[in-house]
N, CA, C and O atoms as a printed pandas DataFrame, in Angstrom:
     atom_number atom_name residue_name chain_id  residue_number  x_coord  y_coord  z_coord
0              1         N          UNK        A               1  139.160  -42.137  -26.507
1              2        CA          UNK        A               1  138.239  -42.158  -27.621
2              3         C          UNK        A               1  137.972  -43.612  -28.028
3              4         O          UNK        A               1  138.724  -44.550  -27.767
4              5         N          UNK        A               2  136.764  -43.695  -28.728
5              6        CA          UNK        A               2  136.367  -45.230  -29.254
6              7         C          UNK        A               2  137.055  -45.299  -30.409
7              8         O          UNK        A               2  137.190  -44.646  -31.443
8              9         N          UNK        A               3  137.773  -47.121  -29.503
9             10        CA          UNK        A               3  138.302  -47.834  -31.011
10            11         C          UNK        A               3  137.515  -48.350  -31.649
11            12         O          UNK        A               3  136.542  -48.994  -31.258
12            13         N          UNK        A               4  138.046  -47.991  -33.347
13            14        CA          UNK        A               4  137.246  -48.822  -33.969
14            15         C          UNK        A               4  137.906  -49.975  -34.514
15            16         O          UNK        A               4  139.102  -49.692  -34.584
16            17         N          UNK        A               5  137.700  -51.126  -34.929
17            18        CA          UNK        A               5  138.409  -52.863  -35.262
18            19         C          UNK        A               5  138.075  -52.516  -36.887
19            20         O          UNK        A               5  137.242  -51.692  -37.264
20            21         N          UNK        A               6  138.970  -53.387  -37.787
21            22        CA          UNK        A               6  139.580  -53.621  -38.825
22            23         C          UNK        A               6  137.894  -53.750  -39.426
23            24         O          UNK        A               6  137.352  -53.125  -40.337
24            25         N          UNK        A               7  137.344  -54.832  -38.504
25            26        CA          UNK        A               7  135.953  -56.211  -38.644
26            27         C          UNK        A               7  135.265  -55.014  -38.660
27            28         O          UNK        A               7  134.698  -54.832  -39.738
28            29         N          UNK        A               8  135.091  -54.015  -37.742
29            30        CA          UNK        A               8  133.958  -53.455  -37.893
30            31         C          UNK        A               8  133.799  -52.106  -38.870
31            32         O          UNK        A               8  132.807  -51.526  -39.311
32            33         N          UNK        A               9  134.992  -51.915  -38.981
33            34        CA          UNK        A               9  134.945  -50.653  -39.824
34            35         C          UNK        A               9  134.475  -51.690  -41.621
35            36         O          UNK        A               9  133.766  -51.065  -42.409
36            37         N          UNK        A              10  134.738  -52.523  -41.858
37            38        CA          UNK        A              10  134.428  -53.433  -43.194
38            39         C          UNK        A              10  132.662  -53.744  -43.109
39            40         O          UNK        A              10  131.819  -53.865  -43.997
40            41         N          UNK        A              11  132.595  -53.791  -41.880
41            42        CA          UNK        A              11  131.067  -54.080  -41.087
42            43         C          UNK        A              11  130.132  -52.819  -41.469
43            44         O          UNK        A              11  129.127  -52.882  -42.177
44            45         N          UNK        A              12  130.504  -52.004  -41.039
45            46        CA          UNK        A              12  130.023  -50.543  -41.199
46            47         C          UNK        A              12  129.667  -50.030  -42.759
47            48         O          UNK        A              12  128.543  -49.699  -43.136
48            49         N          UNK        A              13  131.104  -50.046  -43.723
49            50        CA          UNK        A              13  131.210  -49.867  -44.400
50            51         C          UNK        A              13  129.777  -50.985  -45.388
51            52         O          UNK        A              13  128.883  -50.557  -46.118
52            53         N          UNK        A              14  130.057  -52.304  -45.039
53            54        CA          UNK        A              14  129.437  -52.751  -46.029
54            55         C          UNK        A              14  127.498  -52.451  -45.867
55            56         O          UNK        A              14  126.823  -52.234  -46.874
56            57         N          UNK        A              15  126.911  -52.497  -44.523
57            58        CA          UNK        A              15  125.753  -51.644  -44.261
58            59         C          UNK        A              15  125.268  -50.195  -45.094
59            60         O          UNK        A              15  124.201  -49.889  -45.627
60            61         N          UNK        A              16  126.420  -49.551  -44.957
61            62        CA          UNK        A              16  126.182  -48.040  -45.084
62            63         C          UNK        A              16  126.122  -48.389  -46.407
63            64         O          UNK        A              16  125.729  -47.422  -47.058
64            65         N          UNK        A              17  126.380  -49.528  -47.215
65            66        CA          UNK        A              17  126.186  -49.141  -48.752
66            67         C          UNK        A              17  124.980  -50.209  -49.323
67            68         O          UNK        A              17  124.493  -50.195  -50.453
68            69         N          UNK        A              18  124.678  -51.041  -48.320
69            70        CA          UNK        A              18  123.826  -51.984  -48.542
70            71         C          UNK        A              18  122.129  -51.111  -48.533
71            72         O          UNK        A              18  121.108  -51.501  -49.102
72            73         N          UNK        A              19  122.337  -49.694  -47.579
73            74        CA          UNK        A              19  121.456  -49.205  -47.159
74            75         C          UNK        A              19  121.549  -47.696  -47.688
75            76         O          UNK        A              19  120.812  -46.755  -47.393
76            77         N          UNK        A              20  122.549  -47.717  -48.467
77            78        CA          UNK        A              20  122.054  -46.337  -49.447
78            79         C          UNK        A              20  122.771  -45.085  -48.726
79            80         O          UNK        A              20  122.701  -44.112  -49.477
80            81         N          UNK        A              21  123.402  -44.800  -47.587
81            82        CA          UNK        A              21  123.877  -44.107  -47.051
82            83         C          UNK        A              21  124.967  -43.086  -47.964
83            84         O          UNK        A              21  125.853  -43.307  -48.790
84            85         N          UNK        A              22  124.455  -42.015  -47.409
85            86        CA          UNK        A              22  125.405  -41.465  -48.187
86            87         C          UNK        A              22  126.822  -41.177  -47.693
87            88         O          UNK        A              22  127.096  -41.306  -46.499
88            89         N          UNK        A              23  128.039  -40.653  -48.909
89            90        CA          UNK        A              23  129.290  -40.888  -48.183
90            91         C          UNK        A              23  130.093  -40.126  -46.544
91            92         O          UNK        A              23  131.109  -40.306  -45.874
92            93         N          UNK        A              24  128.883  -39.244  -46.523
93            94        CA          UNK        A              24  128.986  -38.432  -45.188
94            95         C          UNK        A              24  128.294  -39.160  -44.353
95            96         O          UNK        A              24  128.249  -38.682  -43.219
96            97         N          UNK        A              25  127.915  -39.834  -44.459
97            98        CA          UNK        A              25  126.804  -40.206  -43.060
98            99         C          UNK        A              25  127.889  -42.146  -43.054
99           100         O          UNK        A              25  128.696  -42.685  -43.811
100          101         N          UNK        A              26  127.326  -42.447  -41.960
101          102        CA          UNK        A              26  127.829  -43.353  -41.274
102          103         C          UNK        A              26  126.906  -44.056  -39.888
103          104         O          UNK        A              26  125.698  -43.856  -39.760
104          105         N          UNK        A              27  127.901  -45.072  -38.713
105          106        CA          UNK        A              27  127.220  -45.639  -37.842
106          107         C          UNK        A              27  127.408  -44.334  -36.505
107          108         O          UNK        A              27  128.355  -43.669  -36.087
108          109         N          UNK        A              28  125.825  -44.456  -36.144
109          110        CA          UNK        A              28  126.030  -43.401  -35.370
110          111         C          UNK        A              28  125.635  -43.964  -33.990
111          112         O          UNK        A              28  124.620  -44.658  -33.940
112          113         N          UNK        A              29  126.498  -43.680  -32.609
113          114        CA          UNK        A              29  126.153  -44.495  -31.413
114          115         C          UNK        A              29  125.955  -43.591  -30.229
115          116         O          UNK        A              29  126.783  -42.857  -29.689
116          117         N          UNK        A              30  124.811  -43.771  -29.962
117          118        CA          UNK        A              30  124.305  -43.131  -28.627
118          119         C          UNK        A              30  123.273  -43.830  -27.679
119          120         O          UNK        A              30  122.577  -44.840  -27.777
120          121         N          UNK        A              31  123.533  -42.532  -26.382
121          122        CA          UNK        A              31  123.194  -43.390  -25.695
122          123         C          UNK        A              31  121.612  -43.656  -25.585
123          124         O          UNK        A              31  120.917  -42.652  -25.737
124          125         N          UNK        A              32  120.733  -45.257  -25.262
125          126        CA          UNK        A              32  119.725  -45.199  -25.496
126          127         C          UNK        A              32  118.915  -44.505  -24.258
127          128         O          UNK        A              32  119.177  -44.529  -23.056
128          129         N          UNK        A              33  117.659  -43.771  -25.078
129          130        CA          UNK        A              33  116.786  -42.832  -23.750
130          131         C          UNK        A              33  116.400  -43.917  -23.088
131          132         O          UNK        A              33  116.832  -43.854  -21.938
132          133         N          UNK        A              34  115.821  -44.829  -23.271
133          134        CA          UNK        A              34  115.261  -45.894  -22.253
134          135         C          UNK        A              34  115.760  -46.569  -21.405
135          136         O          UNK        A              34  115.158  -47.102  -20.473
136          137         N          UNK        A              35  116.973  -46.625  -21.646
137          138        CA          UNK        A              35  117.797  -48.009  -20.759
138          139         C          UNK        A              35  119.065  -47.055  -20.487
139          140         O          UNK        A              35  119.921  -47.113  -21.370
140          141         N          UNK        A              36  119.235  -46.492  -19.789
141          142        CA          UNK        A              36  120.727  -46.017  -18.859
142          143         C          UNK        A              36  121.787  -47.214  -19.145
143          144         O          UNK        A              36  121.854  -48.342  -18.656
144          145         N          UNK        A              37  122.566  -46.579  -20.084
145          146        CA          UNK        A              37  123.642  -47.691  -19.506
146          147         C          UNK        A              37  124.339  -48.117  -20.954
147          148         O          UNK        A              37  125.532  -48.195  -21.248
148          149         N          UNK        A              38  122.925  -48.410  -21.896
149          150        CA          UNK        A              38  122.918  -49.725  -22.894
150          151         C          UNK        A              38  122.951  -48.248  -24.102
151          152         O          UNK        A              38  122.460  -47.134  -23.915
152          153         N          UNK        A              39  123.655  -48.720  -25.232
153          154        CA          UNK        A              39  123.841  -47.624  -26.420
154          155         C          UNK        A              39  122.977  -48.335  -27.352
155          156         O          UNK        A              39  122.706  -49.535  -27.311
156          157         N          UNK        A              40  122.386  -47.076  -28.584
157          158        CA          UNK        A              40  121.868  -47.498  -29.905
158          159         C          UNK        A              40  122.850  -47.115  -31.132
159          160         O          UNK        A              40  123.381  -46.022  -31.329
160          161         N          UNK        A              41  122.961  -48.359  -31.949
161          162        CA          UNK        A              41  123.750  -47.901  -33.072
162          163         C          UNK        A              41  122.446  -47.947  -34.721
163          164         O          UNK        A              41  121.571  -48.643  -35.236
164          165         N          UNK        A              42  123.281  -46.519  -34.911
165          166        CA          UNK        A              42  121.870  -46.386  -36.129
166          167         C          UNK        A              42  122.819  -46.230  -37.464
167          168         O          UNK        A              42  123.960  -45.809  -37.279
168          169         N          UNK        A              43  122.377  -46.566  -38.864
169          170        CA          UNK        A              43  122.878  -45.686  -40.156
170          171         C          UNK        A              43  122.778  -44.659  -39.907
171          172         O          UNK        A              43  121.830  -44.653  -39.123
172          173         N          UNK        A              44  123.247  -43.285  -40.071
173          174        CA          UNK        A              44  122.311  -42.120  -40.280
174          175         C          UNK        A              44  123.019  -41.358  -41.734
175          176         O          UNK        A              44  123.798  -41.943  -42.485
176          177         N          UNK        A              45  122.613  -40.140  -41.885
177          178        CA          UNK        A              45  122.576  -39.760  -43.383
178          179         C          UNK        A              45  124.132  -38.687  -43.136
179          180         O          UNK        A              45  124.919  -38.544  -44.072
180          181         N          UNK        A              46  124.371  -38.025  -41.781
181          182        CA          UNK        A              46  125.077  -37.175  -41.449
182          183         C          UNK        A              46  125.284  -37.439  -40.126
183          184         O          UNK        A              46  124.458  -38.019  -39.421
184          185         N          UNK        A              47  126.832  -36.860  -39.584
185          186        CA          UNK        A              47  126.688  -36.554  -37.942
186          187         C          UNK        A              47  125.700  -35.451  -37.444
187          188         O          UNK        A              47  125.358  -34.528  -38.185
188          189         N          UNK        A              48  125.421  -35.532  -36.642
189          190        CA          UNK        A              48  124.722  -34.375  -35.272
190          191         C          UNK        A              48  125.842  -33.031  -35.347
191          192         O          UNK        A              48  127.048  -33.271  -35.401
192          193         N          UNK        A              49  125.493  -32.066  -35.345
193          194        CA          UNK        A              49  126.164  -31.184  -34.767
194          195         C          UNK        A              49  127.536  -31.540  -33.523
195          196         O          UNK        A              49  128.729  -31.239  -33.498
196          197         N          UNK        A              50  126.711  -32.250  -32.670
197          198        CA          UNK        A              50  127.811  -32.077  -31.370
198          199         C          UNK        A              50  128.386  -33.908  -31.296
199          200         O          UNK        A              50  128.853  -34.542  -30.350
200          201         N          UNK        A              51  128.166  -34.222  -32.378
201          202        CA          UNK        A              51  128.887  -35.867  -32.691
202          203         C          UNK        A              51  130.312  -35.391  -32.884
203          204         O          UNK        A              51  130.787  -34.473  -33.553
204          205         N          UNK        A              52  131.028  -36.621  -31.813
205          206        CA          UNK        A              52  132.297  -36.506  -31.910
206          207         C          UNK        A              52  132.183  -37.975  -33.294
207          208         O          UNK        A              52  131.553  -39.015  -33.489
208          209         N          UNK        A              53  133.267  -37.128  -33.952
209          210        CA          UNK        A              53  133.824  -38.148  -35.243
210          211         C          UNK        A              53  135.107  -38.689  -34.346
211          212         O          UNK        A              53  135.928  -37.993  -33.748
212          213         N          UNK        A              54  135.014  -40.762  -34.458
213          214        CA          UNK        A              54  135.960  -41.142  -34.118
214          215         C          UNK        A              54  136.661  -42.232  -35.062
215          216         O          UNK        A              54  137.562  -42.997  -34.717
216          217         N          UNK        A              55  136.075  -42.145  -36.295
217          218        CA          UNK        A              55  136.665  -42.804  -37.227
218          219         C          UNK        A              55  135.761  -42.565  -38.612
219          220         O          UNK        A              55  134.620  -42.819  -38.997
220          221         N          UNK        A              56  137.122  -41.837  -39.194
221          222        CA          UNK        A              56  136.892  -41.577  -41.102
222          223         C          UNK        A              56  137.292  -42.063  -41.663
223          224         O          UNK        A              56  137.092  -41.287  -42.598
224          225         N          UNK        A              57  138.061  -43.189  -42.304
225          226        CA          UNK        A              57  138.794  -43.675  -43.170
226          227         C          UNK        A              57  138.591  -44.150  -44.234
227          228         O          UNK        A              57  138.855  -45.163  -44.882
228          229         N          UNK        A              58  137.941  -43.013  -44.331
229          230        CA          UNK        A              58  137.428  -42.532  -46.194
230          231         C          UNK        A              58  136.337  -42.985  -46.545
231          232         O          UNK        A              58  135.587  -42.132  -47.021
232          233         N          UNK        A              59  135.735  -44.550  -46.473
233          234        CA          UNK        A              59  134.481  -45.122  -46.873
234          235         C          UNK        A              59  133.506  -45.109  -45.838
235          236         O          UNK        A              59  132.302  -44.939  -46.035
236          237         N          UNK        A              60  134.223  -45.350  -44.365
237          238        CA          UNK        A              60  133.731  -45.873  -43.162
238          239         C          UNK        A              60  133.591  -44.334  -42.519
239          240         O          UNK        A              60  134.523  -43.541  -42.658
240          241         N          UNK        A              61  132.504  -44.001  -41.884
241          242        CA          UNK        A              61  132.418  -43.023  -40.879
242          243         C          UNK        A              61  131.771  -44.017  -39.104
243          244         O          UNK        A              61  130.870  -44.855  -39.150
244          245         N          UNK        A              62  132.253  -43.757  -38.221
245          246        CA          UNK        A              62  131.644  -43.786  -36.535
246          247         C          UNK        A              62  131.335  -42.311  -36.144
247          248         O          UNK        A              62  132.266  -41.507  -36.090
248          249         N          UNK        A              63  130.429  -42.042  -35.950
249          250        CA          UNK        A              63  130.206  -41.075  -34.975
250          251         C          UNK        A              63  129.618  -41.464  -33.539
251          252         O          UNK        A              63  128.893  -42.453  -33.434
252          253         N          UNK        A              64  129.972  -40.594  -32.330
253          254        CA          UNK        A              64  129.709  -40.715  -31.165
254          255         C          UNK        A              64  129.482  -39.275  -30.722
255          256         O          UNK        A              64  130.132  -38.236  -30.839
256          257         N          UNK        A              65  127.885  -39.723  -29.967
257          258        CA          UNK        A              65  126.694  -38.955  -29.074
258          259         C          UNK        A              65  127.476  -38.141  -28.284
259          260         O          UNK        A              65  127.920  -38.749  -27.311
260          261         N          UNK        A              66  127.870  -36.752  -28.364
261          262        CA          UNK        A              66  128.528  -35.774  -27.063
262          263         C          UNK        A              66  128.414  -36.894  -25.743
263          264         O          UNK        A              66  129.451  -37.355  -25.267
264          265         N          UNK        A              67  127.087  -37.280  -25.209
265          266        CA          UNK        A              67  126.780  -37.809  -23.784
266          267         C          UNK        A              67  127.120  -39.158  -23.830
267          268         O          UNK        A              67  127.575  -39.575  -22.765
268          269         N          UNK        A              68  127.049  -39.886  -24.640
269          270        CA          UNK        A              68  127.628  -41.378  -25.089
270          271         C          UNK        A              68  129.316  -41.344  -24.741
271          272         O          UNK        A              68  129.890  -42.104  -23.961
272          273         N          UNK        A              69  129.955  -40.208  -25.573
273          274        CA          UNK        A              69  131.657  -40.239  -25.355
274          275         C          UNK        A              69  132.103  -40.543  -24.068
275          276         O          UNK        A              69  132.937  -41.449  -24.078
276          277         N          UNK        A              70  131.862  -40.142  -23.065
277          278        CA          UNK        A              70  132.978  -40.222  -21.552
278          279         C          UNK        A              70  132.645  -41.843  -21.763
279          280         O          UNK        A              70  133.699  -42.330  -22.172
280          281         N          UNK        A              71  131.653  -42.867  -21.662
281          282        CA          UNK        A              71  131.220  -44.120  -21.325
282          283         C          UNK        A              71  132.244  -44.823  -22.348
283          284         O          UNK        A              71  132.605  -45.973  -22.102
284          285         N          UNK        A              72  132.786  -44.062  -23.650
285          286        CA          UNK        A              72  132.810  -45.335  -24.719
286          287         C          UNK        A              72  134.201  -45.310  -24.898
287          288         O          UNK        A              72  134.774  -46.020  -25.724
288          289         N          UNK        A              73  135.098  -44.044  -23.711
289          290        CA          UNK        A              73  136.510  -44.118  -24.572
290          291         C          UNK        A              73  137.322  -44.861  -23.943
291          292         O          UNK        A              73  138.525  -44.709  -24.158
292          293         N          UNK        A              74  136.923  -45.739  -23.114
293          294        CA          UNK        A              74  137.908  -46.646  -23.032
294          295         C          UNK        A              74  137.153  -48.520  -23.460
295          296         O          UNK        A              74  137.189  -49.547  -22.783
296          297         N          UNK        A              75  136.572  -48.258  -24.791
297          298        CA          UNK        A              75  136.086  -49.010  -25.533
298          299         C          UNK        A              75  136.424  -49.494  -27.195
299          300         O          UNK        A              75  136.913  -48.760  -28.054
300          301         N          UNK        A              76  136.127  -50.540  -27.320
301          302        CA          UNK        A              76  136.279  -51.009  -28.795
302          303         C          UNK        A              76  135.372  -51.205  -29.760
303          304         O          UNK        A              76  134.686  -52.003  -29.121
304          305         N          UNK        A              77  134.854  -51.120  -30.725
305          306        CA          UNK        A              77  133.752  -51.149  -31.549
306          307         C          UNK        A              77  134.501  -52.548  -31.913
307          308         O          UNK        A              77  135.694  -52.760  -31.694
308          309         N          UNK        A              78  133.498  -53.553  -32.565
309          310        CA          UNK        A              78  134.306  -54.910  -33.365
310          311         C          UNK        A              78  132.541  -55.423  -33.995
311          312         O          UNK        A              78  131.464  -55.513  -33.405
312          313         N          UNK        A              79  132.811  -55.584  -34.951
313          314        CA          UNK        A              79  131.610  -56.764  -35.924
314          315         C          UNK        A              79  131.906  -57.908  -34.857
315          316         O          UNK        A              79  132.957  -58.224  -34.299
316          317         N          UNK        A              80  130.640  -58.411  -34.768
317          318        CA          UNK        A              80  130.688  -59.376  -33.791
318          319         C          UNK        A              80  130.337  -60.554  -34.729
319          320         O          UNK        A              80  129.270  -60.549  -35.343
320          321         N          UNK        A              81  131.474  -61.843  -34.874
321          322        CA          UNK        A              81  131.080  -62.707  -35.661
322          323         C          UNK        A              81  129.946  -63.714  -35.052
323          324         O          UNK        A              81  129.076  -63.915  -35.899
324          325         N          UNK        A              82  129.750  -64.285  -34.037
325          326        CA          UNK        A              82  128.887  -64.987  -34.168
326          327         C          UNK        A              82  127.055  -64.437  -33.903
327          328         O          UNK        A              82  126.176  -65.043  -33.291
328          329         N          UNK        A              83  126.982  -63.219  -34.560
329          330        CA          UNK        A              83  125.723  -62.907  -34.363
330          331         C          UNK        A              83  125.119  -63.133  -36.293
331          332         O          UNK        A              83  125.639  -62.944  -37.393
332          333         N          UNK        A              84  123.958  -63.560  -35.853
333          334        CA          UNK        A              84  123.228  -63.947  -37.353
334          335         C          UNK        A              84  122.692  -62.482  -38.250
335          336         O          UNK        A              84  121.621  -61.922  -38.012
336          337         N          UNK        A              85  123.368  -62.169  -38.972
337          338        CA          UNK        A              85  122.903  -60.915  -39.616
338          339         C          UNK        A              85  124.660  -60.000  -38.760
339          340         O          UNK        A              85  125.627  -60.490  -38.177
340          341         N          UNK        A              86  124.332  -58.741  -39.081
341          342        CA          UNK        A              86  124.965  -57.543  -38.602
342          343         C          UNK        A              86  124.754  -57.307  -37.274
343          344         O          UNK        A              86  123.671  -57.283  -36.690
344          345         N          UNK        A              87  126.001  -57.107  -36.766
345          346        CA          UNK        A              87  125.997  -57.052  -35.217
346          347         C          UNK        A              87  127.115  -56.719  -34.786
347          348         O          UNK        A              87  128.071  -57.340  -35.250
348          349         N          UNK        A              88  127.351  -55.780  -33.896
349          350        CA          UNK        A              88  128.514  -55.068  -32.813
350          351         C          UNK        A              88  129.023  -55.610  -31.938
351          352         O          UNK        A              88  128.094  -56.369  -31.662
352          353         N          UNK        A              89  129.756  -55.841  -31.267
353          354        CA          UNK        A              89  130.060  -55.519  -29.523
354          355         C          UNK        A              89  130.705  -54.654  -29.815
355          356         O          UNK        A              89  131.159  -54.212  -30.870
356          357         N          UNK        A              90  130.774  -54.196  -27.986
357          358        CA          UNK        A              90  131.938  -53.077  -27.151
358          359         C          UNK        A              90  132.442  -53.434  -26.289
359          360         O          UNK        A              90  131.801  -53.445  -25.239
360          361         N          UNK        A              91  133.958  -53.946  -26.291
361          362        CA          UNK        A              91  134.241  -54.600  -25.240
362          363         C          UNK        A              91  135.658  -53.420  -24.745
363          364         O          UNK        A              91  135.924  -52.323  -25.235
364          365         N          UNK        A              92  136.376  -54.185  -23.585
365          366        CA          UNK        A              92  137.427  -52.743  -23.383
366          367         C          UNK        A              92  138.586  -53.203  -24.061
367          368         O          UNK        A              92  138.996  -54.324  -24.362
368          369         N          UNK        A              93  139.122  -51.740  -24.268
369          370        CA          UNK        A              93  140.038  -52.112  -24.948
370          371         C          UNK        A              93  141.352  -52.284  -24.223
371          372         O          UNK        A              93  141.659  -51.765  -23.150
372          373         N          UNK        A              94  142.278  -53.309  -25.175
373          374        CA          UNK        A              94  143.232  -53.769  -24.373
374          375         C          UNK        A              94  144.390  -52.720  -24.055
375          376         O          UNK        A              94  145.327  -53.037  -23.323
């Protein structure tokens, strides 16, 4: 399953409130239709039906795309500091 980092769950958290989200909804990551390979991370208001929840910890929600999961579980979510504004990587985890 996808890890999530200390950085990004504070990351998440501070978006989802910057942007009105409500306390059920969270960052949601799937995979993008256009590009095989490459994921989209969105706010959304709620999970999907078939979203695996891989991190609740109370303020912060991740959800992950049923078809996204096999690709991401041997992955890390992290706030990526040197990007200007809000920004992710996924790198593997150790």
């Amino acid at each position: 399953m996808l890890t999530v980092t200390d950085n990004a769950r504070t990351a998440v958290q501070d978006l989802a409130q910057q942007a009105g989200v409500p306390v059920e909804g969270g960052l949601r990551i799937a995979q993008a239709a256009d590009q095989p390979g490459n994921f989209e991370l969105a706010l959304v208001p709620a999970p999907q039906p078939d979203d695996q929840v891989v991190d609740a910890s109370g303020s912060t929600n991740v959800f992950v795309e049923a078809q996204a999961a096999p690709a991401l579980e041997t992955l890390t979510l992290d706030a990526d500091p040197r990007a200007e504004g809000p920004g992710f990587v996924l790198t593997p985890t150790a």
